[in-house]
N, C-alpha and C positions, 0 to 999 in steps of 0.2 A: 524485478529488481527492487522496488518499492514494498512489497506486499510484507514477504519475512522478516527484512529487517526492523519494522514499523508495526510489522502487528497487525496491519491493514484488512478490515472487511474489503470485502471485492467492491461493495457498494459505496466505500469509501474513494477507492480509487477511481472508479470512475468518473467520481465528482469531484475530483482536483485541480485549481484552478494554476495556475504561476504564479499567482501571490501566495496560495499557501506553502510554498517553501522557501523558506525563510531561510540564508544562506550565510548567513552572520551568524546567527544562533546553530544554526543544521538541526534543525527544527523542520517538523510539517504540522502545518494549522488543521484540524480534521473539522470542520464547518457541519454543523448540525447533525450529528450520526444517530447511531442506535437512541431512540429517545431523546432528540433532537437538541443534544447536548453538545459544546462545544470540548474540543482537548488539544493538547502537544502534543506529537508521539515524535523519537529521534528520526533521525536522517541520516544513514551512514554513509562514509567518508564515500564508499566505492559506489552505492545508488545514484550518490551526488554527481559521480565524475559520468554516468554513463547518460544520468538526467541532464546535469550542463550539456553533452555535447547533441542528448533530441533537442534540446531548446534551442541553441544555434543554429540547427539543421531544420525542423519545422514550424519553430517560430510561431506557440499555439498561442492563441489570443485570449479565448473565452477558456475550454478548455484543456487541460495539459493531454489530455488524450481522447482525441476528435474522434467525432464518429465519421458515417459516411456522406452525412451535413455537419460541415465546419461549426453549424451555429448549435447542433450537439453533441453531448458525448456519447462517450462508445459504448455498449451498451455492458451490462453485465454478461447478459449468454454469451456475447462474444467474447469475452474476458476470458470466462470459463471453461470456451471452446477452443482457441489460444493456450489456456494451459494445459487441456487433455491433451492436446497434438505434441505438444514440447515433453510429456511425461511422454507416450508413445515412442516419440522420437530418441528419450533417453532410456528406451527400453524397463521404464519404472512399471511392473506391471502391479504391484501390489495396489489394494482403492485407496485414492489419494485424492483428496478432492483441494481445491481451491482455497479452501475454509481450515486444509490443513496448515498452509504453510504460518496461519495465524496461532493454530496448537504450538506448531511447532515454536514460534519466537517467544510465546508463553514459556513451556518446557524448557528450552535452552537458558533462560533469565534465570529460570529457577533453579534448573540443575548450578546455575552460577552463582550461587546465595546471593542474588538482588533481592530485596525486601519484597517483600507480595502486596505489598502497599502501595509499592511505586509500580509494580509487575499490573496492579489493580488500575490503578492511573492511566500506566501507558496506553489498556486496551478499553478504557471505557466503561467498567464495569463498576456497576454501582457498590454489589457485597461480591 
């Protein structure tokens, strides 16, 4: 729910804490990424509502998605393995991998004439 709409590396997500989203703005803080830079990528309205209601429900401390020590997170293969099963289960058989669904938020901005400057912003990239 996080991943497309934000443009998110998987490595990103995994290291999301509850303060980097930012719920005034509908903002997500992306804390040291690719080249251990920091950025904003958006928060859409419907990630938010399905993000509010795991926050209410497991209530992560460190963070926003625990591994199987509370005091880590979840790891990437498991991420990855989590999305092959849900692509399986939607019958997606075309190769898809994880690192798509970040193509993809690229591609959609763009087919939208959003500037490729801000498109460059959102996902961290330098040129």
């Amino acid at each position: 729910m996080l991943t497309y709409p934000a443009g998110l590396r998987v490595s990103e997500v995994v290291r999301l804490t509850p303060e980097d989203i930012d719920r005034k703005r509908m903002l997500i803080h992306i804390r040291e990424a690719k080249g251990r830079k920091d950025r904003y990528t958006m928060l859409s309205e419907t990630a938010f509502e399905v993000l509010r209601n795991d926050l209410q429900e497991y209530k992560p401390v460190k963070w926003l998605f625990m591994g199987i020590k509370p005091e880590k997170h979840i790891s990437t293969r498991t991420v990855q393995a989590i999305f092959e099963q849900a692509c399986e289960k939607a019958g997606i058989i075309k190769g898809v991998s994880f690192h798509s669904l970040r193509h993809s938020f690229a591609t959609h901005l763009l087919e939208s004439s959003t500037d490729l400057r801000y498109i460059q912003e959102l996902l961290g990239h330098i040129s």
